[in-house]
C-alpha positions, 0 to 999 in steps of 0.5 A: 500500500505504500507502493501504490500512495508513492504513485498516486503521491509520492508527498504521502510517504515521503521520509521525515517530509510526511509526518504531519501529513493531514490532507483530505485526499490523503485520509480518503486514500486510508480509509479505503485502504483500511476497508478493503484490507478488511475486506479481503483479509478478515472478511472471508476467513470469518465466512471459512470458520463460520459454521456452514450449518449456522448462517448468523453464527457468532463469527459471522456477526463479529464480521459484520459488527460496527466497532471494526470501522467506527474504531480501527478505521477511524484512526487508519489502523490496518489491525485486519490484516494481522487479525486475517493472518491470526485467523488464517493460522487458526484454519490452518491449525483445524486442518492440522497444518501446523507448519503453516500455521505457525507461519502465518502467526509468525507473519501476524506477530512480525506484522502487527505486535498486538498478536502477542495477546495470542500467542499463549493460546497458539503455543499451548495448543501446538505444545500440548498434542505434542510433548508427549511422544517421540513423534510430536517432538520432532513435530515441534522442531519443525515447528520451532525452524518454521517459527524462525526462518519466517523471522529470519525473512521478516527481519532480514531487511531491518538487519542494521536497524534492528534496534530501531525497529524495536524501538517503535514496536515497543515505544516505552519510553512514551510510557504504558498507555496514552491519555486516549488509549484505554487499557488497565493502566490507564483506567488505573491512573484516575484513582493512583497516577502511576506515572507521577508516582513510579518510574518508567521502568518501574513500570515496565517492569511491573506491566511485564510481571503482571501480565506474563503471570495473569496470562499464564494462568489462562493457558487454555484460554478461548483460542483453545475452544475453537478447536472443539466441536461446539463452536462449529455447530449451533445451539437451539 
């Protein structure tokens, strides 16, 4: 999509000289964008784990439901795509295609940082078929090389500005959270402003501790159940 903004305006996507960039024709060319990322990566894998005998299934509305746009789409997020690469690892992993499953969150993971939240689910539904057997094993070093050339070949270009890559993936030195962005910390920070109180890194620290240990105590968590035969059929 940068391609084809350099084309239409080379002005949209031009190093430093962009930033700030507010024009209307711009917005418009990101809004679409954004739509039609939804459309052709989200949309149709949302049809593909739908349950065929359940036409208004749960996965089907939440394809059609407003927050995607009104939210996401407001402030030129293109969250669908990494959400359509989680899901195509999903469908991959139903059809016991582990390999490409794991390729396609590695590519979810590289393309967008949010898939972290997954990424628990994803591990313990690989790992637990296959820990205990001679066989599963060597499954899961396949798994484990996949994992890493994907990386390999995402990182590849960014080799000499690794650090800076990181940088910008996890911006902490702008803090846990923004003002806007509403997550635990910042819904805390009405009733104790931890900011005030406690040093960044303080609360790096605590965030990691304390996200790291409620996680693990969910570990077959929702992404688990997808796998069951309830979701694919309906209820009365």
């Amino acid at each position: 999509m940068g391609h084809v903004a350099e084309v239409v305006d080379g002005s949209w996507v031009e190093l430093h000289g962009s930033r700030g960039e507010e024009s209307y024709e711009h917005k418009i060319y990101m809004r679409v964008t954004v739509l039609l990322s939804e459309l052709l990566h989200l949309t149709p894998l949302f049809l593909l784990l739908s349950p065929t005998s359940c036409p208004l299934s749960p996965l089907l509305l939440l394809a059609v439901t407003p927050s995607q746009p009104l939210i996401d789409h407001g402030h030129f997020q293109y969250n669908s795509i990494s959400l359509g690469l989680t899901l195509l690892a999903v469908l991959a992993l139903k059809h016991g295609w582990v390999c490409t499953g794991s390729a396609m969150f590695s590519l979810a993971l590289n393309y967008k940082q949010m898939s972290l939240y997954h990424a628990l689910p994803f591990f313990f539904c690989i790992l637990g078929p296959r820990y205990n057997s001679w066989s599963g094993w060597k499954e899961l070093v396949k798994v484990g090389l996949t994992v890493i050339l994907t990386f390999a070949l995402c990182w590849l270009p960014f080799v000499s500005t690794a650090g800076d890559v990181l940088t910008r993936m996890f911006p902490f030195n702008r803090g846990l959270f923004e003002d806007k962005v509403a997550n635990f910390w910042c819904s805390i920070s009405v009733l104790v402003k931890v900011r005030d109180i406690f040093a960044r890194v303080t609360l790096v620290r605590a965030a990691l501790f304390f996200h790291s240990h409620l996680r693990s105590s969910f570990p077959n968590s929702s992404l688990q159940r997808i796998f069951s035969s309830q979701v694919y059929t309906c209820s009365d």
